[in-house]
N, C-alpha and C positions, 0 to 999 in steps of 0.2 A: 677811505682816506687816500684818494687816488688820483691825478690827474695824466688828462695826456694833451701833447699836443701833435700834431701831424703833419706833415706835408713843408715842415718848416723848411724855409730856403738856403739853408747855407749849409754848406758839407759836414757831413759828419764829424771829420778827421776834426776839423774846427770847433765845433761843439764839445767834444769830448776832453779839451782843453779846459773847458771852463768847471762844466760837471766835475770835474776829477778835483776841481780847490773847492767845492761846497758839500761834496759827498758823504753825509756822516754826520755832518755839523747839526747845530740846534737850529729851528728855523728864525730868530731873532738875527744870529750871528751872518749863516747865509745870507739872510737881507741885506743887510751891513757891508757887507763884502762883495755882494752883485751892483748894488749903489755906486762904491767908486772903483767899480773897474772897468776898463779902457773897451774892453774887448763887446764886439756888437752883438751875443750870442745871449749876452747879461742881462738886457732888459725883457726877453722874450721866457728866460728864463724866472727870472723875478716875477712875471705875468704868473705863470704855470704853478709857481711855491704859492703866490696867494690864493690861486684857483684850488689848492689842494686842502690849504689853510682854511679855507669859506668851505669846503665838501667837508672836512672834519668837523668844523664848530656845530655843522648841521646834526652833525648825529652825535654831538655832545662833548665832545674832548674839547680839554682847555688849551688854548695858543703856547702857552708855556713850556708844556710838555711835550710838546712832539717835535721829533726830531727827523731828518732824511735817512729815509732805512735804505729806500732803495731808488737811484735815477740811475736809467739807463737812454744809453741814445743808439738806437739801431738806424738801420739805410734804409732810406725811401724810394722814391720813384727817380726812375734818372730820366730826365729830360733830355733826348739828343739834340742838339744844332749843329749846323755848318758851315764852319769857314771860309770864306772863298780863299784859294791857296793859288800858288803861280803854275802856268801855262796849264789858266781849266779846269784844275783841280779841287778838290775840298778834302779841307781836316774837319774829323768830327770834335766838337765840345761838346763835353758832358756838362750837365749842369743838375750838380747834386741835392736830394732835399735828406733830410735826417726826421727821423719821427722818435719823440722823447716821448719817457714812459717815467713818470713820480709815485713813488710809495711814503707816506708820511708811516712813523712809529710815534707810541705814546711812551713815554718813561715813567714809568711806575715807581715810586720808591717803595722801597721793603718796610716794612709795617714790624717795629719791633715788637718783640712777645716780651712780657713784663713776667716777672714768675711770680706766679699767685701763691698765697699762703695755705697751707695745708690747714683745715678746718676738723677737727678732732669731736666727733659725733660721741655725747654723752648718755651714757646706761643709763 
């Protein structure tokens, strides 16, 4: 129940803003909440929950139940370029990729025990 994605284009520092308001949540509500928000980091994320969502149905858990146990967004590849700067110079730009990592969790509810009646074996 795992997805990943790689090489994604926009800096981590950025990412990690979004991740941090869906972290935890049930995957219904995360949906819900990458839908209307502003930020461009949301719909690539939303790709990744359903990618992870379709890898769990396959091996059996129900939508309902599973919730974000664990995303993380580590640093990727840094792309150098260069600036052209004054009198012939260059600054370098980095251009940062982030690589996101999904863990789905299943919630189980606890299964009450009922207390059985004690049954009295007759002589």
């Amino acid at each position: 129940m795992k997805a990943f994605l790689k090489n994604y284009r926009q800096s981590p520092r950025k990412v990690r803003l979004v991740v941090g308001l869906i972290k935890g949540k049930g995957v219904a509500e995360a949906i819900t909440e990458l839908d209307f928000l502003a930020k461009r980091a949301g719909f690539p994320i939303k790709k990744l929950l359903q990618s992870a969502v379709a890898n769990a149905k396959q091996t059996g858990a129900e939508a309902e139940n599973l919730f974000i146990k664990e995303l993380r967004v580590d640093k990727g590849i840094v792309m150098k370029r260069m600036m052209p700067a004054a009198m012939g110079s260059g600054h370098r730009i980095n251009k940062r990729t982030s690589h996101l990592y999904l863990l789905l969790g299943e919630k189980v509810s606890p299964i009450k025990k009922t207390k059985k009646a004690k049954v009295k074996k007759a002589k």
